[in-house]
C-alpha positions as CSV (number, residue, x, y, z in Angstrom):
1,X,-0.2,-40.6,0.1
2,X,2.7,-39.2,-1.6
3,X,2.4,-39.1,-5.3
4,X,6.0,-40.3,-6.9
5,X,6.3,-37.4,-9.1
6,X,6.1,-34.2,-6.3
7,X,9.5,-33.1,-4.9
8,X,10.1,-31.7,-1.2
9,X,11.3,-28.4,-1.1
10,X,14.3,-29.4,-0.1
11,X,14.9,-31.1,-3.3
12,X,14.4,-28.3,-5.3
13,X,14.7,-25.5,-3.1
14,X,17.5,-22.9,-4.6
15,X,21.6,-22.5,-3.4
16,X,21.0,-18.6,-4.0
17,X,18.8,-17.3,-1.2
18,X,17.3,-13.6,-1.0
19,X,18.0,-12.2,2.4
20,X,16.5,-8.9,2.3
21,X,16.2,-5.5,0.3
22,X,16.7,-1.8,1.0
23,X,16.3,1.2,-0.8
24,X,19.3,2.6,-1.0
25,X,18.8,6.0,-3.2
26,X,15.9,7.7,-4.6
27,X,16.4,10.7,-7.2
28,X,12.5,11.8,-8.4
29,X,12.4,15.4,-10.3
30,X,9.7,16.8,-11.8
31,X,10.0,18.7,-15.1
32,X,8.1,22.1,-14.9
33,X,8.6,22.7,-18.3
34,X,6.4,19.3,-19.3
35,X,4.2,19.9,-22.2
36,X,1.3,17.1,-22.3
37,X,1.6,15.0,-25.9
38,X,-0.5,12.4,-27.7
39,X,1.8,9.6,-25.8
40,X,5.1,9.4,-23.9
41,X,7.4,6.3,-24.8
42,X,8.9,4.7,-21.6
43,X,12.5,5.3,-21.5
44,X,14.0,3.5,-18.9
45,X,18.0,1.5,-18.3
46,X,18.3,-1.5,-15.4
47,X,22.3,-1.7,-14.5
48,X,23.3,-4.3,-11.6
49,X,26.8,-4.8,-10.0
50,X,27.7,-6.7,-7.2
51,X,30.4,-7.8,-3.9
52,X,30.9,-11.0,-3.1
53,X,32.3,-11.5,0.3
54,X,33.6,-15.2,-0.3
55,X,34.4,-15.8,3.6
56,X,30.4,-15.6,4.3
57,X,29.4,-17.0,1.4
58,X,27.5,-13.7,1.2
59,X,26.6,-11.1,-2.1
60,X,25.3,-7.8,-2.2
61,X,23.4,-7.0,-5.7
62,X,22.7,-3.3,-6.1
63,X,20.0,-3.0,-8.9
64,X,19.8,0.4,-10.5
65,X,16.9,2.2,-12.7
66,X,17.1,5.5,-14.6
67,X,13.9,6.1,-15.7
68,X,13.1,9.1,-18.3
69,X,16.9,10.2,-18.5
70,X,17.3,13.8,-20.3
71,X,13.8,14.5,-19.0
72,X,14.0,17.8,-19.9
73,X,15.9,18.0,-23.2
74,X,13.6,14.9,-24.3
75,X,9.8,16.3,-23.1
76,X,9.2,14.2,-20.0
77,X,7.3,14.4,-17.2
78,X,9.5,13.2,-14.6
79,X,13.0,11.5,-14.0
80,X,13.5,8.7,-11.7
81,X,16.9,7.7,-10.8
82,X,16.3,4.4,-7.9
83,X,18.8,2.5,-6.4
84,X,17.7,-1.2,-4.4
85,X,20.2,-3.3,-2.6
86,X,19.7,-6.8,-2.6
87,X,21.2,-9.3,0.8
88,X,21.9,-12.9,-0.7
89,X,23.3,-16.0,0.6
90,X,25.0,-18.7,-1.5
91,X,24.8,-21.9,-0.1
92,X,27.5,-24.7,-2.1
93,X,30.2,-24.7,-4.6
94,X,30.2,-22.5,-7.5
95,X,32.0,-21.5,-10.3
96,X,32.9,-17.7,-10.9
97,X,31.2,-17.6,-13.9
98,X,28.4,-18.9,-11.9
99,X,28.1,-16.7,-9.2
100,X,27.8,-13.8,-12.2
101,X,25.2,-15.4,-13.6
102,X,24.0,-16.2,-10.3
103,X,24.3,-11.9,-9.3
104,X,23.7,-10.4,-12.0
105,X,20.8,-12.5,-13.8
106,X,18.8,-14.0,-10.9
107,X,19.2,-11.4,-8.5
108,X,18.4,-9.0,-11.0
109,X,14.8,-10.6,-11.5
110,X,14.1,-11.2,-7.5
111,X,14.8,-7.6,-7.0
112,X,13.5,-6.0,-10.1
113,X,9.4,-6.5,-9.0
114,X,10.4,-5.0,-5.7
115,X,11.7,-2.2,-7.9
116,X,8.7,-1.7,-10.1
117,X,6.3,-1.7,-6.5
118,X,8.5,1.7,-5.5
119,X,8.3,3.0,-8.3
120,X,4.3,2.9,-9.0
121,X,3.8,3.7,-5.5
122,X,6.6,6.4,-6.0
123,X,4.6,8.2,-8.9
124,X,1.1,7.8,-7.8
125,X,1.9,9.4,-4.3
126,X,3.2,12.2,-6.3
127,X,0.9,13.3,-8.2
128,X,1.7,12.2,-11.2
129,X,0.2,9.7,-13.4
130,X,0.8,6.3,-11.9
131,X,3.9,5.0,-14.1
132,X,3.9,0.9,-13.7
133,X,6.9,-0.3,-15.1
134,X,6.6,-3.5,-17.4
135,X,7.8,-7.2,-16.7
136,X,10.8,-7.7,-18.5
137,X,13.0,-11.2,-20.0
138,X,16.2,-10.0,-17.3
139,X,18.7,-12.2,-19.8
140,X,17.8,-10.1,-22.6
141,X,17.3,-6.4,-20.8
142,X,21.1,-6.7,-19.7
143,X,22.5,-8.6,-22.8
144,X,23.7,-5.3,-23.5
């Protein structure tokens, strides 16, 4: 028995599918110079852009992280610089403003847990303390 109030997936299934993601750059340096404080603040910036080939209905998101910029002038351990490419599909009619919203918000958060995997796996394989970047509110990381 179906109950009345469950959806199919169909129903509620999104317009803005992820395809797939690839690394497409990784920058990690460590600072020699790194002297060992009480505690490190995390410094890190998230900056998207996107190309929308309209004929294919297709987008390409490219999601990028500095982490620790000025690593040396500023006392850090490390520096970080990623950058993911994401493969979506948009399937029906939207607006331009909705496609921006579309590429720059929601594929921002599909790709960004992707990002924060790399880079914990990046930091713990290199012998440095396992950095495990936080979950962030995407609309108000890039209101900027």
């Amino acid at each position: 028995m179906v109950n009345k109030n469950e959806k199919s997936i169909r129903s509620v299934a999104s317009s803005f599918l992820f395809n797939e993601y690839v690394v497409k750059n990784v920058v990690f340096e460590l600072n020699d110079n790194f002297q060992q404080s009480d505690s490190i603040d995390l410094d890190f910036k998230l900056d998207t852009d996107f190309y929308l080939n309209e004929q294919e209905d297709q987008a390409m998101v490219l999601l990028r992280c500095v982490i620790f910029d000025d690593y040396e002038q500023k006392n850090y351990p490390f520096y970080i610089n990623i950058e993911i490419v994401g493969s979506f599909s948009l399937n029906g009619d939207f607006s331009s403003e909705e496609i921006v919203d579309l590429c720059r918000l929601n594929a921002t958060a599909v790709l960004f847990p992707y990002l924060r995997a790399f880079v914990s796996n990046l930091t713990s394989l290199a012998g440095v303390p396992n950095l495990i970047l936080p979950t962030v509110n995407i609309s108000k990381l890039l209101e900027d």
